[in-house]
Every structure is written in structure tokens, then in C-alpha cells.
Backbone atoms as SQL, in Angstrom:
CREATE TABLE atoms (id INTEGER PRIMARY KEY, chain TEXT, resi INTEGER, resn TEXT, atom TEXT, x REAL, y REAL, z REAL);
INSERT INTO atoms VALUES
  (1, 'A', 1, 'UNK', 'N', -17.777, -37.771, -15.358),
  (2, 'A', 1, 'UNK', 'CA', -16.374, -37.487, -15.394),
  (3, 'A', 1, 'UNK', 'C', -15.594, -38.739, -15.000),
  (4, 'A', 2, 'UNK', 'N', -14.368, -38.825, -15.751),
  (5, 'A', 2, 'UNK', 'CA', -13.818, -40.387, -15.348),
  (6, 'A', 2, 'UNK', 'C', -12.865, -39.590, -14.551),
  (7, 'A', 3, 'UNK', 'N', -11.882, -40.443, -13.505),
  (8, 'A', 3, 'UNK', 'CA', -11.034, -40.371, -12.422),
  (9, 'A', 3, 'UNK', 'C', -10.247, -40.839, -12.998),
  (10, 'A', 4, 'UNK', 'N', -8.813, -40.446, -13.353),
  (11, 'A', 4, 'UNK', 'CA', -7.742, -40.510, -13.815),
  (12, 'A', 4, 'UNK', 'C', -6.576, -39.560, -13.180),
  (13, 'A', 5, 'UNK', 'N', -5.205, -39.838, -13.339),
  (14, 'A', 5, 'UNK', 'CA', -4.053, -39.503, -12.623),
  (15, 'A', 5, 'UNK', 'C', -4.554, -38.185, -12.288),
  (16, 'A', 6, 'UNK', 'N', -4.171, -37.590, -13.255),
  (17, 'A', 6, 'UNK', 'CA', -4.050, -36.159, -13.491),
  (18, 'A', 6, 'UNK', 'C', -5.125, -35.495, -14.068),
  (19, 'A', 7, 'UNK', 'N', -6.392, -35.461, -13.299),
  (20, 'A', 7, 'UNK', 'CA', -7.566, -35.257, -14.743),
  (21, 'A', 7, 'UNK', 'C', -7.647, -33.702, -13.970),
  (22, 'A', 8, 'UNK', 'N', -7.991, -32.620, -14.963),
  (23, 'A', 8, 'UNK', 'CA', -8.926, -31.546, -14.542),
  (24, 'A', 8, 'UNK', 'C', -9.649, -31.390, -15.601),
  (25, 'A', 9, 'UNK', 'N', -10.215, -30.248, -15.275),
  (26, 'A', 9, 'UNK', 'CA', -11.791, -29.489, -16.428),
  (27, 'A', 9, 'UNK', 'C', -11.304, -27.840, -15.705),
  (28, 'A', 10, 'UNK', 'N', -11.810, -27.714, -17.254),
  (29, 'A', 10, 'UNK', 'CA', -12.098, -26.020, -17.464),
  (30, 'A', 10, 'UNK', 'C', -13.063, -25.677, -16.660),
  (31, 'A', 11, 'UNK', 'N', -13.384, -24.895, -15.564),
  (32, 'A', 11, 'UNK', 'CA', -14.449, -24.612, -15.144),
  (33, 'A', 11, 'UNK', 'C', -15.019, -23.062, -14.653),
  (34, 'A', 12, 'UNK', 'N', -15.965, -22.202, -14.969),
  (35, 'A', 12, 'UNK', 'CA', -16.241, -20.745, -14.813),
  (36, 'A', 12, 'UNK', 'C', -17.477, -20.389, -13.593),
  (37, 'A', 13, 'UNK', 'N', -16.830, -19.795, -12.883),
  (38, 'A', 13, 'UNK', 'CA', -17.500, -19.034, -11.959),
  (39, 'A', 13, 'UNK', 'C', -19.008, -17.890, -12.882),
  (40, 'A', 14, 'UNK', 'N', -19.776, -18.515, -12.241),
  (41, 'A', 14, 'UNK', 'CA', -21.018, -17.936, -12.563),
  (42, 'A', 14, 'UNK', 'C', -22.254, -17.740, -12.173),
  (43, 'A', 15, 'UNK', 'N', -22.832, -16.769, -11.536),
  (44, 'A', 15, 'UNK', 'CA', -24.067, -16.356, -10.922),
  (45, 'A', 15, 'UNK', 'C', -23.746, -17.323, -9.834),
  (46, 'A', 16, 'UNK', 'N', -22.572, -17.302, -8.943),
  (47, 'A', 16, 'UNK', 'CA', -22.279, -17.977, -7.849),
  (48, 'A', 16, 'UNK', 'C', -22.616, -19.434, -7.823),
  (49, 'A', 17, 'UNK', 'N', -22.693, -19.954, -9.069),
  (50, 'A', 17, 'UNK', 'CA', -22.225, -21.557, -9.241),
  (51, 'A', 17, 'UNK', 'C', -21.355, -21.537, -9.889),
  (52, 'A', 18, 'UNK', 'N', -20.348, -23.101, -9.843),
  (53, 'A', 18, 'UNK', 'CA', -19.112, -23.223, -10.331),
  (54, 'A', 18, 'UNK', 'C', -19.651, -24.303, -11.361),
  (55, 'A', 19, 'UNK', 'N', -19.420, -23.940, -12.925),
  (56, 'A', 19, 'UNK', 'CA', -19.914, -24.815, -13.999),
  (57, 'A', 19, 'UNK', 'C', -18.921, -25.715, -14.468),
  (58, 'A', 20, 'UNK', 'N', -18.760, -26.546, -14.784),
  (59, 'A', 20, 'UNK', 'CA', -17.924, -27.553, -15.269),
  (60, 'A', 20, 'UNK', 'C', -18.194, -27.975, -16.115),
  (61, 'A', 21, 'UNK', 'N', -16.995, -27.983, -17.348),
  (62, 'A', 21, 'UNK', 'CA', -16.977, -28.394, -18.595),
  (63, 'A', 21, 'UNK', 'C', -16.911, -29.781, -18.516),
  (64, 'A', 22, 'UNK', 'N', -17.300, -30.693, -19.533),
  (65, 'A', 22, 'UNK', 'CA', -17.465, -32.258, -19.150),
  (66, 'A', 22, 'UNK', 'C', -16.611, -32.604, -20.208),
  (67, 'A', 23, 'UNK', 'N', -15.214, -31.704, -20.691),
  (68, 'A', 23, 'UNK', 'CA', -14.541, -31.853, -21.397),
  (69, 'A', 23, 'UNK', 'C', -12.849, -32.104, -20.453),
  (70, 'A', 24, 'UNK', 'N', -12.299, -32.819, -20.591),
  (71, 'A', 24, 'UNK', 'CA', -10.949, -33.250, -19.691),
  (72, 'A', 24, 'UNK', 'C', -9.568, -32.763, -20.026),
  (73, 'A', 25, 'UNK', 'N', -8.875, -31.838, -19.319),
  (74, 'A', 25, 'UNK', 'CA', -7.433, -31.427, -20.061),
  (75, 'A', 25, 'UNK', 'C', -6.195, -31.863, -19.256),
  (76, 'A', 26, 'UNK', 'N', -5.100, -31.440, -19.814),
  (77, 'A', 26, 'UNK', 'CA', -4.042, -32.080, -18.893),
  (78, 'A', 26, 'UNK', 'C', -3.322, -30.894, -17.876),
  (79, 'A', 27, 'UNK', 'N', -2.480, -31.552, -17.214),
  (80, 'A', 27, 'UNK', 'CA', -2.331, -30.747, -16.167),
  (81, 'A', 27, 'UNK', 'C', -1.137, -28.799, -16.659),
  (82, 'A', 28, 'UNK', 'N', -0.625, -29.118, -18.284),
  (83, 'A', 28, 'UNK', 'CA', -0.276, -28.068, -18.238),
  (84, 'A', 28, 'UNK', 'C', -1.550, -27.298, -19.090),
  (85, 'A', 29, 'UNK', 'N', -2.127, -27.319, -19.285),
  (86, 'A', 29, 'UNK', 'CA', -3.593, -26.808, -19.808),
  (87, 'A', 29, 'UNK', 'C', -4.143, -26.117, -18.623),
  (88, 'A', 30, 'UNK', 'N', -4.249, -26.885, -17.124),
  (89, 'A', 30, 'UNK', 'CA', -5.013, -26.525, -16.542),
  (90, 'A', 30, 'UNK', 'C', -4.000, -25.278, -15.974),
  (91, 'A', 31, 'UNK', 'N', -2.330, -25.568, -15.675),
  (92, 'A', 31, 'UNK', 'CA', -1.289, -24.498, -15.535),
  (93, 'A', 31, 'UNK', 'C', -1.782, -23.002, -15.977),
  (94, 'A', 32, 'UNK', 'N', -2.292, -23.250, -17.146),
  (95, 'A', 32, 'UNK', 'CA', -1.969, -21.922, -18.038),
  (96, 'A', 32, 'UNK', 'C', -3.643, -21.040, -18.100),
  (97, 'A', 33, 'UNK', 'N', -4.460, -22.000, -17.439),
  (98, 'A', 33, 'UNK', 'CA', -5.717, -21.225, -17.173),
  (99, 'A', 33, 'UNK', 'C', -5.269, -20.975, -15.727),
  (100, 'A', 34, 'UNK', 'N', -4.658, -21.522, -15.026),
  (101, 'A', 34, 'UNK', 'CA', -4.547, -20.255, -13.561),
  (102, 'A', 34, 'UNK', 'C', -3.991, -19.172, -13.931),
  (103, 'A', 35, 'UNK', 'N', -2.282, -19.561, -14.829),
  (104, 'A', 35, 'UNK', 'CA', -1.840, -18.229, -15.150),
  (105, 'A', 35, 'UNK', 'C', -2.688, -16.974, -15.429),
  (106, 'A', 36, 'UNK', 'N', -3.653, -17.523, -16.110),
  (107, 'A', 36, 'UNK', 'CA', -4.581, -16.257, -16.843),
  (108, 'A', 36, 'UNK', 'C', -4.995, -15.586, -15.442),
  (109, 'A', 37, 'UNK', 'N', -5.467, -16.105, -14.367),
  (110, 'A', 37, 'UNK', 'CA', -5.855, -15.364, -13.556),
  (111, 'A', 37, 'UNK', 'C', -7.146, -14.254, -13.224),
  (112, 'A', 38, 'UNK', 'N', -7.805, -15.406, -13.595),
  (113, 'A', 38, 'UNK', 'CA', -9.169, -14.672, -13.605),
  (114, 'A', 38, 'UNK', 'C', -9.689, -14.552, -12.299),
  (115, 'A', 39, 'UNK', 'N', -10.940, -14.076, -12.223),
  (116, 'A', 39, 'UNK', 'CA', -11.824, -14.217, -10.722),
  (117, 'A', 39, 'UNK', 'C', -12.860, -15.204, -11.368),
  (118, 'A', 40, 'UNK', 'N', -13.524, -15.156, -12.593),
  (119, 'A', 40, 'UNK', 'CA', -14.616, -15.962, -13.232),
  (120, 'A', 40, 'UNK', 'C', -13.995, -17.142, -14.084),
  (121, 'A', 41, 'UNK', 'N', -12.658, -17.607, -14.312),
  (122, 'A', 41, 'UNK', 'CA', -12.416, -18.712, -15.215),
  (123, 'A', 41, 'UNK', 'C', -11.453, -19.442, -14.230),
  (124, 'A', 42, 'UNK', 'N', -11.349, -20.987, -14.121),
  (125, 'A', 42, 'UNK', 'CA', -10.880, -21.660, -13.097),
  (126, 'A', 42, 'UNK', 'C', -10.601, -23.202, -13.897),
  (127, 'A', 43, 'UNK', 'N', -10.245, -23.711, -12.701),
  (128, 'A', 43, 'UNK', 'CA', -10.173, -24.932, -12.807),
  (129, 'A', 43, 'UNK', 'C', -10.860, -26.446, -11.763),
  (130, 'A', 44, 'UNK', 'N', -11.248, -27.231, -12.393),
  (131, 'A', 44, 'UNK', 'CA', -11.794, -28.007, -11.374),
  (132, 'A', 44, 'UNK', 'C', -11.025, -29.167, -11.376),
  (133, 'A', 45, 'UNK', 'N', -10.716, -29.943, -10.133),
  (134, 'A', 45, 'UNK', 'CA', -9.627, -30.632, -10.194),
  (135, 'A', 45, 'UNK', 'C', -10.402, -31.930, -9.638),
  (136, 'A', 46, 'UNK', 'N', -10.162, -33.117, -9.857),
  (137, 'A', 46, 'UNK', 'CA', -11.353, -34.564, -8.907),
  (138, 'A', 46, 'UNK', 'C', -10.843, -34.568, -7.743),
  (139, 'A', 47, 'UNK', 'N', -10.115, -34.198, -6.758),
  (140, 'A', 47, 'UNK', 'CA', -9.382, -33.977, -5.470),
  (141, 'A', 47, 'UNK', 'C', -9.186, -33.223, -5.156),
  (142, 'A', 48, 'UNK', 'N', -9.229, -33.181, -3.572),
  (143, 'A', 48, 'UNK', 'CA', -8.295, -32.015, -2.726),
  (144, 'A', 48, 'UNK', 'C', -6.898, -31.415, -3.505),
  (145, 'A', 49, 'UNK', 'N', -6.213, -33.062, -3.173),
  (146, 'A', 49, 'UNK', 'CA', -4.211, -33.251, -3.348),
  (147, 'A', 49, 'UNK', 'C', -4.372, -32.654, -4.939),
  (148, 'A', 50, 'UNK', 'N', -5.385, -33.062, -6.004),
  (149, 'A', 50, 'UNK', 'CA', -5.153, -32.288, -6.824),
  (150, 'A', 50, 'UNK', 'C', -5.006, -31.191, -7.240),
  (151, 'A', 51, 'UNK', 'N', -5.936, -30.241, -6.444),
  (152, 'A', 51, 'UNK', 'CA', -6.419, -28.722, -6.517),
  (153, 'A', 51, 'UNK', 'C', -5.117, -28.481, -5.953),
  (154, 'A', 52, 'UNK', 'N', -4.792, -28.433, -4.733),
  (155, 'A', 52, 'UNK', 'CA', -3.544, -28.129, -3.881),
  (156, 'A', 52, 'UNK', 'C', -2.376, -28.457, -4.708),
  (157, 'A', 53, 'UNK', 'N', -1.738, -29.563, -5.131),
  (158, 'A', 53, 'UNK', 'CA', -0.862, -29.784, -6.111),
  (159, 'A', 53, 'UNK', 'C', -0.573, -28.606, -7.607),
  (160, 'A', 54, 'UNK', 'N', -1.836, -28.346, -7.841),
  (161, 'A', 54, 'UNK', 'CA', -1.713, -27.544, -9.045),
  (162, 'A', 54, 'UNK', 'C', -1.295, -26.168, -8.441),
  (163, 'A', 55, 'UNK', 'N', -1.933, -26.048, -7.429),
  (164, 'A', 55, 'UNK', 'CA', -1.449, -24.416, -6.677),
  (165, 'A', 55, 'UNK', 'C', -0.026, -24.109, -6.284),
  (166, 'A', 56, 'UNK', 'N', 0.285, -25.412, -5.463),
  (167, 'A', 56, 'UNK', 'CA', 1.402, -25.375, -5.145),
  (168, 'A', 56, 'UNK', 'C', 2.753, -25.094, -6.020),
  (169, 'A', 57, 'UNK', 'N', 2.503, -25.550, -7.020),
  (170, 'A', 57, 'UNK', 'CA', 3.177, -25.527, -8.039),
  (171, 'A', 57, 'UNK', 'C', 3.605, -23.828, -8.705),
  (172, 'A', 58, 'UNK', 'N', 2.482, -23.121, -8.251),
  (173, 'A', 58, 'UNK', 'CA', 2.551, -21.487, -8.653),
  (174, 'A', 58, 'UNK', 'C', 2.535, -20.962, -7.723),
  (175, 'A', 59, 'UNK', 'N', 3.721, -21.334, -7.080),
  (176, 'A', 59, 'UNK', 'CA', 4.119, -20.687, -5.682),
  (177, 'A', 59, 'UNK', 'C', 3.141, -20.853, -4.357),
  (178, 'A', 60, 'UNK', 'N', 2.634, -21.804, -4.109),
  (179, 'A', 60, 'UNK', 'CA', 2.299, -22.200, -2.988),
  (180, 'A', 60, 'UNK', 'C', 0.531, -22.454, -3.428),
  (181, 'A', 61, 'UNK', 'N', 0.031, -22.919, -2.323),
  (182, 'A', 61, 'UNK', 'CA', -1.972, -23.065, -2.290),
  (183, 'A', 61, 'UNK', 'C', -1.994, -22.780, -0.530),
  (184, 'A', 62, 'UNK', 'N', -3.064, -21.786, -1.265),
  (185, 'A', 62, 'UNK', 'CA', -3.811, -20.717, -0.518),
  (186, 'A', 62, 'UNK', 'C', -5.543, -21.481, -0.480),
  (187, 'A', 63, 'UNK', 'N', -5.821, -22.280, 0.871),
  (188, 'A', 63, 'UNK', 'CA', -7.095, -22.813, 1.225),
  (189, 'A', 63, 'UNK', 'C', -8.222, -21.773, 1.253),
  (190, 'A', 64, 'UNK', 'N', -9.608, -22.212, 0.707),
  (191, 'A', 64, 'UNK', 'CA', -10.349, -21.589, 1.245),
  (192, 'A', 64, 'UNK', 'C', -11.702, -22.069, 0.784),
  (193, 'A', 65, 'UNK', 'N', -12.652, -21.926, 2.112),
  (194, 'A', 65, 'UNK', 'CA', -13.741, -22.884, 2.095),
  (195, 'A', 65, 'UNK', 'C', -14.725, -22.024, 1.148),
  (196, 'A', 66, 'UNK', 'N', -15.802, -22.761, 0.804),
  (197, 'A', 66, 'UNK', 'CA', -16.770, -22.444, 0.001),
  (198, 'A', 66, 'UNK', 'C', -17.746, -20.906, 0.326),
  (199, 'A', 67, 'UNK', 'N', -17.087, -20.194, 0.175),
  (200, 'A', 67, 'UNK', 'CA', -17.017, -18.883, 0.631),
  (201, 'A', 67, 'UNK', 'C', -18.599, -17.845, -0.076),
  (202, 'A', 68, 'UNK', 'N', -18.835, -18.363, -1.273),
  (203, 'A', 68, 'UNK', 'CA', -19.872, -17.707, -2.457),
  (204, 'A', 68, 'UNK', 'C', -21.526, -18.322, -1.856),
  (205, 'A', 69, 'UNK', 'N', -22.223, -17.714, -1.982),
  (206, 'A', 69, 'UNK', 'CA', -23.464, -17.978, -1.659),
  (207, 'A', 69, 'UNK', 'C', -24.119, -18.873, -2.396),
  (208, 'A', 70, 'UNK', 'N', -24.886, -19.905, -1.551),
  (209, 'A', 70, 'UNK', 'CA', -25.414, -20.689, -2.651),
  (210, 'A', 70, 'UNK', 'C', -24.471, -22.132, -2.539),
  (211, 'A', 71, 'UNK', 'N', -25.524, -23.244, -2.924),
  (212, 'A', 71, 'UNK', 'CA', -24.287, -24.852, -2.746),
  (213, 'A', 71, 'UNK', 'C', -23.794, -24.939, -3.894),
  (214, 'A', 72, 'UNK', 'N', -23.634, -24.118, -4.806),
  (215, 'A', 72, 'UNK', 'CA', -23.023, -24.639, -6.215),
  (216, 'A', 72, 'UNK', 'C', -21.509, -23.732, -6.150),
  (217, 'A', 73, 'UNK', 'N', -20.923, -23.519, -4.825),
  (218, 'A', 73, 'UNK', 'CA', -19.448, -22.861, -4.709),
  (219, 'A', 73, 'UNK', 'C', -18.477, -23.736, -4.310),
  (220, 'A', 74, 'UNK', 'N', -17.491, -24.136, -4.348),
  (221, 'A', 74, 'UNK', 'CA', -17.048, -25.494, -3.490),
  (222, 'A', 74, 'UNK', 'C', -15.733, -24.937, -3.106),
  (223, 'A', 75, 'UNK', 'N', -15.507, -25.819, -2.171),
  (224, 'A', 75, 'UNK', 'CA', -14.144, -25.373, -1.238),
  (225, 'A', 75, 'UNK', 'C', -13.401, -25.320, -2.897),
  (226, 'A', 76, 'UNK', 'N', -11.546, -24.438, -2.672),
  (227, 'A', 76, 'UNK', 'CA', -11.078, -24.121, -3.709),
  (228, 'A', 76, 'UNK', 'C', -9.310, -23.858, -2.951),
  (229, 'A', 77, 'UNK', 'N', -8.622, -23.763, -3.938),
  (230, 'A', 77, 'UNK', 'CA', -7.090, -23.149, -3.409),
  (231, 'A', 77, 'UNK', 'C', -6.943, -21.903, -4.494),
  (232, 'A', 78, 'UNK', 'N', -6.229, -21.173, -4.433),
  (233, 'A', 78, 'UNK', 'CA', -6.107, -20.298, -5.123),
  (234, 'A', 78, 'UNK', 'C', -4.558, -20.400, -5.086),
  (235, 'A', 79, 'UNK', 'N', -3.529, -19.989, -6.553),
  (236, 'A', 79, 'UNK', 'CA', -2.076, -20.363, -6.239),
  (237, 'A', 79, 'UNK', 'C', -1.267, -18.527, -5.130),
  (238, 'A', 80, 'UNK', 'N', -0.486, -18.725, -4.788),
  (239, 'A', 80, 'UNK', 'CA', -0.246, -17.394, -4.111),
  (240, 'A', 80, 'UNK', 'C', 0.096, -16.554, -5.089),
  (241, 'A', 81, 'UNK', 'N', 1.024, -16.862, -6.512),
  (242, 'A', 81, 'UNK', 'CA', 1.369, -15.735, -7.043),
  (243, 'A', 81, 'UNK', 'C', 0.103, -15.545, -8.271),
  (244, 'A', 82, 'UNK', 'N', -1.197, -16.666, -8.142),
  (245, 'A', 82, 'UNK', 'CA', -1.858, -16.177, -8.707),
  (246, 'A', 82, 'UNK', 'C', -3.444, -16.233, -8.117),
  (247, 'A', 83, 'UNK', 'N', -3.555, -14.546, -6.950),
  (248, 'A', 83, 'UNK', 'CA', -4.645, -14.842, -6.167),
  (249, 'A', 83, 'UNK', 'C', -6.018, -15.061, -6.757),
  (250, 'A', 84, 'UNK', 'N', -6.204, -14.394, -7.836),
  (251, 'A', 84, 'UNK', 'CA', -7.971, -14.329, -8.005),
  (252, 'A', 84, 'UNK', 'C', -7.931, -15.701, -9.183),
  (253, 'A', 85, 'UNK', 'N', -7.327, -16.321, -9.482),
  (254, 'A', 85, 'UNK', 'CA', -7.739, -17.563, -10.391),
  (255, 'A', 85, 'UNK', 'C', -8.159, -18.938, -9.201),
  (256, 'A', 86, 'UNK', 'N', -9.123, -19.594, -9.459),
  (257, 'A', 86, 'UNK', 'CA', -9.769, -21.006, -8.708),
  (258, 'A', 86, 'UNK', 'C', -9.034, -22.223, -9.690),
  (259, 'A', 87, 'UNK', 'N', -8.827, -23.313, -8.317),
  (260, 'A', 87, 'UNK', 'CA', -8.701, -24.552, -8.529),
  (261, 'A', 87, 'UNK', 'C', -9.790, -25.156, -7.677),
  (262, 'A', 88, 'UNK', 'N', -10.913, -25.694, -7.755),
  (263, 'A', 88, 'UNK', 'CA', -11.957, -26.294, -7.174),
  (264, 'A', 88, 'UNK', 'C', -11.911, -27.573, -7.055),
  (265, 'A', 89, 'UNK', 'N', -12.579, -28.035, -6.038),
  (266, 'A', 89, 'UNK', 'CA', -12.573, -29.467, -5.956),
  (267, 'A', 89, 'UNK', 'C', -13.853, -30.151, -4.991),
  (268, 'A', 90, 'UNK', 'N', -14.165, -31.228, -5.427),
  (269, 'A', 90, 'UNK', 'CA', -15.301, -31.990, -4.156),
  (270, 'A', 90, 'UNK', 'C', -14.716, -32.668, -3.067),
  (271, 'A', 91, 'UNK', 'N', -13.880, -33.403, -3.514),
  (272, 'A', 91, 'UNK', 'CA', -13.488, -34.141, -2.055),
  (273, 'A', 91, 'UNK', 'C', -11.752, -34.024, -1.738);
């Protein structure tokens, strides 16, 4: 994955790992997959400030540590007006 401004990936909650598409979208792409608001379809962001930034944006980011069993869950924000959709991140 390259590191760029604004990079995220499509990414889906599954059998309690978080999979990541190795495909790159922009930040209103990644907008409109929180909207959807899934519990299993998300977003993965290359940062904290990123994940948090995208949340914030849909009414606030809601922290929360790697909560799912198993090391393939990673800390995440969730936006407030949209609780069950993920923004994930490593560092």
C-alpha cells in the first residue's frame, strides 16, 4: 500500500479478521461506505488522524480498541451518527 494524503481501502470484517482491499479510493468513496453502515463492510485508513478525521466528519469519532478476537481486528473509530460502520487503522 503506498502512503499518500488522503489514501483509504475498502475493507470487510470477516471471520474476525479485517481484510483489505489492495485497491486505493478517495476520501468521498470512503464517506459513502460509512454511510452504508454496515457491521461487516468498512474502511481502512493508513493512520490514526485518518480514521478519526473521516469519523469526525459524520458527526464526531467514537474510539475503540481492538475489541474482536483474534490479531487480525485493529483498533477502529466508528462515526457517531453512523455506529456499526468501521474506519480501521494500524498506527
Amino acid at each position: 500500500m503506498k502512503k499518500r494524503k488522503d489514501l483509504y481501502y475498502p475493507a470487510v470484517l470477516y471471520r474476525n479478521e479485517v481484510w483489505v482491499a489492495p485497491v486505493d479510493i478517495d476520501r468521498n468513496t470512503a464517506l459513502e461506505i460509512i454511510k452504508f453502515n454496515s457491521r461487516t463492510a468498512g474502511v481502512f485508513a493508513i493512520s490514526d488522524s485518518r480514521a478519526r478525521g473521516l469519523c469526525d466528519s459524520l458527526g464526531g469519532a467514537i474510539y475503540h480498541n481492538s475489541h474482536g478476537s483474534g490479531s487480525g481486528y485493529w483498533n477502529h473509530y466508528h462515526a457517531r451518527n453512523y455506529r456499526n460502520a468501521h474506519c480501521w487503522f494500524i498506527y
